[in-house]
C-alpha distance (Angstrom), angle and dihedral (degrees) to the residues before:
residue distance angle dihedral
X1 . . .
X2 3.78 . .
X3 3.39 105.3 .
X4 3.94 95.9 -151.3
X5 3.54 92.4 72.2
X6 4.05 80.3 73.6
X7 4.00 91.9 54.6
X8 3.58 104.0 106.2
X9 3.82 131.6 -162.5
X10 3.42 121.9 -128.2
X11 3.73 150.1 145.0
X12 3.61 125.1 -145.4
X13 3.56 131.8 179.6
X14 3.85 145.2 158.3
X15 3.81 133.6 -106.2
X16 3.75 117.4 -137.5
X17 4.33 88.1 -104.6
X18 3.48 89.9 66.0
X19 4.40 94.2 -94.9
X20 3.64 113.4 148.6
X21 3.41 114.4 -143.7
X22 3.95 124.8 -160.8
X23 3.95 120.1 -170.9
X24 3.66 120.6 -162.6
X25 3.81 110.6 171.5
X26 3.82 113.2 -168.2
X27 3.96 108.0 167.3
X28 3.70 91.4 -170.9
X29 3.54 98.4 81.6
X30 3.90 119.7 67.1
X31 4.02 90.1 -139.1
X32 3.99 141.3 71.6
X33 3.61 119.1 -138.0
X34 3.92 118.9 -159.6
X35 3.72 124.3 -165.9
X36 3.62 136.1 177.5
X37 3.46 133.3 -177.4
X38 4.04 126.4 -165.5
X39 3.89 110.1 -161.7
X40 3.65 93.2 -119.6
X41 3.41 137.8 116.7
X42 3.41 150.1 133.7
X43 4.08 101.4 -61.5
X44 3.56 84.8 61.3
X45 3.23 88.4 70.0
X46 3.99 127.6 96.0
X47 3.93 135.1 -127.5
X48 4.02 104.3 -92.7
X49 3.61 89.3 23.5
X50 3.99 110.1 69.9
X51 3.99 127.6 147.5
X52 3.82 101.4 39.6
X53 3.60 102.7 115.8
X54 3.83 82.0 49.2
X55 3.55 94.0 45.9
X56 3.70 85.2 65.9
X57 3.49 109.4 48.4
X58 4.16 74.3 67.4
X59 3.97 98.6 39.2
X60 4.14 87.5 48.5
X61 3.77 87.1 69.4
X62 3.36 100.2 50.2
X63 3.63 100.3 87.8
X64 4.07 123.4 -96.5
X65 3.95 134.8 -152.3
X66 3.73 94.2 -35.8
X67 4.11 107.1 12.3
X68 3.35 117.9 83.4
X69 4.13 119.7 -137.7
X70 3.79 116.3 -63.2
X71 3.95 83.6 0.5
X72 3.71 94.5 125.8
X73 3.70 85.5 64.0
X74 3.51 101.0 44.0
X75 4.06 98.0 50.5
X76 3.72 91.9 47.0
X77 3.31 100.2 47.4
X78 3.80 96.1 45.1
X79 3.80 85.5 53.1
X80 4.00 85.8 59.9
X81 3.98 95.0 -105.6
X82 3.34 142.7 131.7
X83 4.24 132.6 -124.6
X84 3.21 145.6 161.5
X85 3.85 144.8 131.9
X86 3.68 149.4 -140.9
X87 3.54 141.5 -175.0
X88 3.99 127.6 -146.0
X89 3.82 136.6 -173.2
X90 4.32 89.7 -80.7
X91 4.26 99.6 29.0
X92 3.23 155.9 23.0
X93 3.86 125.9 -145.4
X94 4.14 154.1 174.6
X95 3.42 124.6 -166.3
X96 3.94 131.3 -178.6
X97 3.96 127.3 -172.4
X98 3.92 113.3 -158.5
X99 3.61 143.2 170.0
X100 3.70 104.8 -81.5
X101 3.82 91.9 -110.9
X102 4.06 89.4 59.4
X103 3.68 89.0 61.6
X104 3.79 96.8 117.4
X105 3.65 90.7 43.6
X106 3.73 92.7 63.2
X107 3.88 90.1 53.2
X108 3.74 101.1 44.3
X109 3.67 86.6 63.0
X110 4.17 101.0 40.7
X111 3.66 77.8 50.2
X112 3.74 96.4 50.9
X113 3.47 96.1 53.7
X114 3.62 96.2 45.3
X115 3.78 96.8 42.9
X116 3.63 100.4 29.8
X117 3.89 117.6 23.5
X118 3.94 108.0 106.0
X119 3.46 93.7 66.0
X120 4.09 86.6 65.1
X121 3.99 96.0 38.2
X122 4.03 98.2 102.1
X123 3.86 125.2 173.3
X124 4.48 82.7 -105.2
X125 3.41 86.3 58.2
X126 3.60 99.3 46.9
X127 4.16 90.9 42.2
X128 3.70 81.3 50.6
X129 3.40 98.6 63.9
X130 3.42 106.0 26.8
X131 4.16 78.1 69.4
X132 4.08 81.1 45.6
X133 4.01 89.9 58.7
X134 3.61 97.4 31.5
X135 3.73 92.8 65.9
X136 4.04 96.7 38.0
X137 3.49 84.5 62.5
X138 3.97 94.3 49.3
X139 3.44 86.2 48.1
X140 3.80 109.3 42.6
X141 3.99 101.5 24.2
X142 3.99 106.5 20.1
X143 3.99 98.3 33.6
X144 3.36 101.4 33.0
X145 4.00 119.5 96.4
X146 4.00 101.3 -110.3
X147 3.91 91.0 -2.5
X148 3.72 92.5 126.4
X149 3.46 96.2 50.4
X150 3.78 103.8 82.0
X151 3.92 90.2 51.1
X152 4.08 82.6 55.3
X153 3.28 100.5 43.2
X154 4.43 93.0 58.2
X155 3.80 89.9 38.6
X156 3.63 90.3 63.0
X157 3.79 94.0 32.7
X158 3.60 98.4 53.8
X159 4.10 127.0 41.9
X160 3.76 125.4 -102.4
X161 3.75 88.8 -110.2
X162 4.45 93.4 56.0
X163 3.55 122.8 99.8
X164 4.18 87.8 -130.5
X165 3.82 92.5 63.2
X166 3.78 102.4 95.0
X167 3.79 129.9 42.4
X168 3.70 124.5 -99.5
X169 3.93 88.8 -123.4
X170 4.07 82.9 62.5
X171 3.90 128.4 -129.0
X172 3.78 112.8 -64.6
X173 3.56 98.3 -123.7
X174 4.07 90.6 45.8
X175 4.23 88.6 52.1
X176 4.12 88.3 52.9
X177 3.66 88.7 55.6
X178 3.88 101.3 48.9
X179 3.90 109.3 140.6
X180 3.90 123.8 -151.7
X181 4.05 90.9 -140.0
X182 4.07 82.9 61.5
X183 3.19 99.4 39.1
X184 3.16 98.1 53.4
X185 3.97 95.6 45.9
X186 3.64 88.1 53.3
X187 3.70 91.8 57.2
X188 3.79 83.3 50.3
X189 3.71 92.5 59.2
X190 3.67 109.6 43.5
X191 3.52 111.3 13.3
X192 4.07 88.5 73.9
X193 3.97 132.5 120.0
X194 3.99 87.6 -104.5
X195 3.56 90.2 49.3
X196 3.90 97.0 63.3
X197 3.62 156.1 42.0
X198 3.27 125.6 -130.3
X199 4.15 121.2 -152.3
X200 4.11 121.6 -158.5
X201 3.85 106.7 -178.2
X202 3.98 135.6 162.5
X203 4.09 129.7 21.4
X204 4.08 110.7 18.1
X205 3.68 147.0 99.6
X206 3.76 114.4 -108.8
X207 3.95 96.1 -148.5
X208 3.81 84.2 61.4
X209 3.80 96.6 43.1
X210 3.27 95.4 58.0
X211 4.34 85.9 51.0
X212 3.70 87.0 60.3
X213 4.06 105.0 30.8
X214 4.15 78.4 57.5
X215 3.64 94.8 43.2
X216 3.94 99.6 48.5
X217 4.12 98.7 30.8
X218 3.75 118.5 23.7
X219 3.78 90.3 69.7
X220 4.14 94.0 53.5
X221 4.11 100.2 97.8
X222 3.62 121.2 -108.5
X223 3.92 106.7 -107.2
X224 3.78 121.9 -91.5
X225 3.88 97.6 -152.2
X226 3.90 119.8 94.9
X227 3.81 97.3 -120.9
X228 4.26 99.3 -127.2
X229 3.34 119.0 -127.6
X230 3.57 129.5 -111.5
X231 3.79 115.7 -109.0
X232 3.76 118.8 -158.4
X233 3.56 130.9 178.8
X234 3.85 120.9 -149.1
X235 3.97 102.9 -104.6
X236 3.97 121.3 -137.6
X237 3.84 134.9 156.3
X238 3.27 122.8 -145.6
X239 3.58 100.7 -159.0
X240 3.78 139.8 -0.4
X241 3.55 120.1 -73.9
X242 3.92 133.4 -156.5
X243 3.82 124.3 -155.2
X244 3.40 120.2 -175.5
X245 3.88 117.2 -154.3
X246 3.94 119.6 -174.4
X247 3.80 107.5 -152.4
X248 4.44 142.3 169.2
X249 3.64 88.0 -92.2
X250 3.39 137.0 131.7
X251 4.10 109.3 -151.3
X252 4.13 118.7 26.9
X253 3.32 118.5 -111.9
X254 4.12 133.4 -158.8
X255 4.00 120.9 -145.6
X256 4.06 111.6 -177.5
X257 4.32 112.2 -171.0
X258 3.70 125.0 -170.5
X259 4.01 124.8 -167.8
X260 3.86 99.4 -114.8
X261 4.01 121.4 157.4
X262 4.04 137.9 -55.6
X263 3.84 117.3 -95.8
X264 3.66 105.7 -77.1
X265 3.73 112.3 21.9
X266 3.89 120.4 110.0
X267 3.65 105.7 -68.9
X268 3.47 98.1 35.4
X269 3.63 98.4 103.5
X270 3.81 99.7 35.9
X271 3.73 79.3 61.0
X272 3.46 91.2 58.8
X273 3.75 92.6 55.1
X274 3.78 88.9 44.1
X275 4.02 88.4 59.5
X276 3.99 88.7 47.0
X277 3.22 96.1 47.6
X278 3.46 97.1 47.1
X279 4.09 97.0 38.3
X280 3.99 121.9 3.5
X281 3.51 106.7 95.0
X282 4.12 148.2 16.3
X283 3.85 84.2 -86.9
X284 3.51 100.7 58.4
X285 3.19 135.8 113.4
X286 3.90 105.1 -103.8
X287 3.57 96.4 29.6
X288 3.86 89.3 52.1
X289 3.93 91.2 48.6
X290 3.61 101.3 34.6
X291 3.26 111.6 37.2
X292 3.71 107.2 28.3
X293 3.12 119.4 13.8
X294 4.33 91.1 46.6
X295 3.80 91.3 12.3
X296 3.63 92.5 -146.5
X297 4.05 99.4 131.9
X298 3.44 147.1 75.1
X299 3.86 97.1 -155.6
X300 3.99 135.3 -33.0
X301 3.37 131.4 -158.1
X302 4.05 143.8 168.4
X303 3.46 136.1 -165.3
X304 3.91 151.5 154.4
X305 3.85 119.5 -105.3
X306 3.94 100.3 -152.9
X307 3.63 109.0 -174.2
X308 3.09 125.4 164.3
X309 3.75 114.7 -105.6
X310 4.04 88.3 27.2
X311 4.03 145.7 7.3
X312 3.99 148.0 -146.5
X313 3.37 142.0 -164.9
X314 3.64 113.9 -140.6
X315 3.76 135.5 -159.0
X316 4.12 120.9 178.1
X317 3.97 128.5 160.1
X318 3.31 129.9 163.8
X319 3.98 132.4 -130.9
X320 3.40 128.8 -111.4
X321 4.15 112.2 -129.2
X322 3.99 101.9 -78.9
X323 3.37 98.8 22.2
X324 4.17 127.9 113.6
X325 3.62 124.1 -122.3
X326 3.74 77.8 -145.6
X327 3.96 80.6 58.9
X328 3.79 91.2 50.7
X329 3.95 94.3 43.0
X330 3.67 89.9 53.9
X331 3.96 95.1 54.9
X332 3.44 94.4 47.6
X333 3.31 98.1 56.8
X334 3.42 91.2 45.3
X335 3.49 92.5 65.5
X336 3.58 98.7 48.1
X337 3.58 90.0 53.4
X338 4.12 93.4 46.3
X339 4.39 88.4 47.9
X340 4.33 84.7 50.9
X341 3.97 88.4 43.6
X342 3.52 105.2 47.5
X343 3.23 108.5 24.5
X344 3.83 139.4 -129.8
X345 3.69 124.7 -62.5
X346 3.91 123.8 -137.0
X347 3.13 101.2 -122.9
X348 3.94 103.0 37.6
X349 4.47 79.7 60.2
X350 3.27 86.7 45.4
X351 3.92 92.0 63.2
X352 3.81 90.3 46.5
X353 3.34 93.2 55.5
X354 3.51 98.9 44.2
X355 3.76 89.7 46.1
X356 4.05 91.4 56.0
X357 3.76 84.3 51.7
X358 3.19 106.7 61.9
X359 3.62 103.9 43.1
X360 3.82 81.3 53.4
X361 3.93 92.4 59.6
X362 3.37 81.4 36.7
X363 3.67 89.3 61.1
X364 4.02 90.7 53.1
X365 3.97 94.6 57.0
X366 4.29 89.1 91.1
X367 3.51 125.8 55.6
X368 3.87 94.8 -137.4
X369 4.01 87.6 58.1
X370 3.92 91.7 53.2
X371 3.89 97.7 52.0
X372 3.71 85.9 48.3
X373 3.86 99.7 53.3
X374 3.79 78.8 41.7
X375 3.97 95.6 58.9
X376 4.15 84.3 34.8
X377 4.01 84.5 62.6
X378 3.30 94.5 38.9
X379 3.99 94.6 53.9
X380 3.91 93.9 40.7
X381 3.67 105.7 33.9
X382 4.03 102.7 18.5
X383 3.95 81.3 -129.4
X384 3.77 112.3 103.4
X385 4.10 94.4 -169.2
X386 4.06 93.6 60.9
X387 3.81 94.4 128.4
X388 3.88 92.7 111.8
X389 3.32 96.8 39.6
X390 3.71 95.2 47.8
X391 3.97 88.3 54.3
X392 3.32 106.5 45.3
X393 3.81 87.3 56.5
X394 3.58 81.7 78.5
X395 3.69 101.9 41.4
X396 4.07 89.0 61.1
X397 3.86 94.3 51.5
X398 3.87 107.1 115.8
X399 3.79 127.6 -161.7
X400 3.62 86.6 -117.0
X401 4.08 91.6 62.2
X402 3.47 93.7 39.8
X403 3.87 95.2 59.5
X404 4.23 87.1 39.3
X405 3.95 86.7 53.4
X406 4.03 86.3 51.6
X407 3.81 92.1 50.5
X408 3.85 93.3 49.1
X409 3.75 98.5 47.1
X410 4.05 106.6 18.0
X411 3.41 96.4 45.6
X412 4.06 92.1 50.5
X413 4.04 120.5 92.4
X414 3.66 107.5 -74.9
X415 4.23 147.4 -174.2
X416 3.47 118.1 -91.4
X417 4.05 114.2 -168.0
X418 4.07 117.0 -172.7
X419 4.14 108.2 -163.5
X420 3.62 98.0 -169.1
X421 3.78 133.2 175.6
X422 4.36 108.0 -89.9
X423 3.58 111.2 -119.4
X424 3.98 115.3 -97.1
């Protein structure tokens, strides 16, 4: 493939309240795509004080200074568009895709929220969705066969003291307890102009752009909080450890985690491969072994969590009825051991990589998907047009690194999480 077809052109530039602003016209396309991150998620969190930055990816649609309640949905989707948002361990973001023409409706509201969304936040509201989160996380975490496992698994991997150790969602006990004074003072510090990045991508002229990014945004104040910094500790085990977590499910299942490296930094992407390798598809190694060939699992899969102040590599299957975890555990590691000992052939990392490829260009087919790799870039790298570069990290894995990077990390003490059926 011809890598310049991934060059993009685009112009990005900075308001005087600290917005960045990132233009990328593409006239082709009959829709606009807007996209804006806030640097906030949940490892900027504290102890005591989990759930906020998920908290607002609720509060943000509940109308602000001039919206009313639910009114971002209701004016987007009446204009034909698309929106949504979503908030992860590193960021918080919304995103709408329009008709071109609706444009300016899309920003008048990102910029009402930003600019103008305390005065709406009331104790109702907050009450209100404390209830909102509350029950998500009864139904998706405490409900939910295996849903508390992930939360588990990272509180054990990672010390009290890292950013990774809670879930996004928050602790239960930490969402009942959300006050409006700190709310609103964490609004005040990260949801601010200099705090985010805002993405215009698709149909639209950029002389005109500009008009409105000026019109709806340069006026919002800079914010008046020092952002904190992020403190992370380097993460090591020094031995294996077992957690046992009795659960409402019907077959046991086994999750090992490793500390392994942030999203970006040298063997990031030869994890990646690793994961594929080991779990993406009928031919891997895992699914092969597992669940054909000794047709003692339900599933399998591995993969690298790249975050952005920290990464792990994962590994989770679970057993078929009558079968051991100890059973499981033992094949696993088999396989990791059999990958280090014999090696990689060609055209086996040939298939990962082409695998990883495609569901990147995939990934580029929709216009929302582009502006968000570009605001991804932007947030990681400080370099919006990284689609080459992020590619051809893969193209220059070898075999030879791949089987190094599962020495280094696979080899190393690890997590081991048993979800097993609770006793009757």
């Amino acid at each position: 493939m011809d890598n310049n077809l991934l060059k993009i052109n685009y112009e990005k530039y900075l308001l005087a309240n600290g917005l960045q602003v990132i233009l990328y016209p593409d006239n082709s396309v009959p829709v606009t795509a807007v996209n804006i991150w806030y640097r906030v998620g949940s490892a900027n969190e504290n102890k005591g004080k989990t759930g906020f930055a998920h908290l607002f990816e609720h509060m943000m649609f509940q109308g602000s200074q001039n919206i009313p309640k639910e009114g971002h949905f209701r004016f987007i989707q009446e204009a034909g568009g698309s929106l949504n948002g979503s908030t992860s361990t590193d960021r918080t973001n919304y995103y709408e895709t329009v008709p071109a023409n609706y444009l300016e409706l899309a920003l008048w509201l990102e910029s009402d929220r930003m600019g103008f969304m305390l005065p709406g936040l009331t104790q109702e509201k907050l009450d209100n969705q404390k209830e909102v989160v509350m029950n998500e996380r009864r139904q998706r975490y405490e409900n939910q066969p295996y849903g508390r496992a992930w939360e588990t698994l990272f509180s054990n991997l990672y010390s009290n003291d890292h950013p990774y150790n809670w879930p996004t969602i928050g602790w239960m006990d930490d969402i009942a307890k959300f006050e409006l004074n700190d709310v609103k003072t964490f609004f005040q510090t990260y949801y601010v102009p200099n705090n985010s990045s805002l993405v215009i991508g698709g149909n639209f002229d950029t002389g005109q752009v500009k008009e409105l990014v000026d019109k709806y945004f340069s006026a919002i104040l800079k914010g008046s909080n020092k952002i904190p910094a992020v403190s992370v500790s380097v993460q090591t085990l020094k031995e294996n450890r077992k957690v046992v977590l009795e659960d409402n499910v019907q077959l046991p299942r086994i999750y090992f985690a490793w500390p392994t490296e942030k999203a970006f930094d040298k063997n990031d992407a030869t994890l990646d491969i690793l994961s594929d390798i080991l779990s993406a598809s009928k031919n891997s190694r895992l699914h092969k072994t597992l669940m054909f060939d000794k047709q003692i699992a339900q599933d399998a899969q591995a993969f690298q969590y790249s975050g952005k102040y920290d990464g792990s590599f994962i590994i989770a299957s679970t057993a078929k009825p009558g079968v051991t975890l100890e059973t499981l555990k033992h094949e696993i590691f088999h396989e990791i051991e059999k990958l280090i000992s014999d090696g990689i052939p060609q055209d086996e990392l040939t298939r990962a990589k082409n695998s990883i490829k495609s569901s990147f260009i995939y990934s580029l087919q929709k216009m929302d998907l582009i502006v968000d790799h570009i605001n991804h870039y932007n947030c990681y790298l400080d370099e919006p047009d990284s689609f080459v570069f992020d590619l051809e990290r893969y193209e220059k894995v070898t075999a030879g690194e791949v089987i190094s990077s599962a020495v280094i990390y696979l080899k190393k003490p690890f997590i081991e999480l048993n979800v097993i059926p609770k006793e009757k």
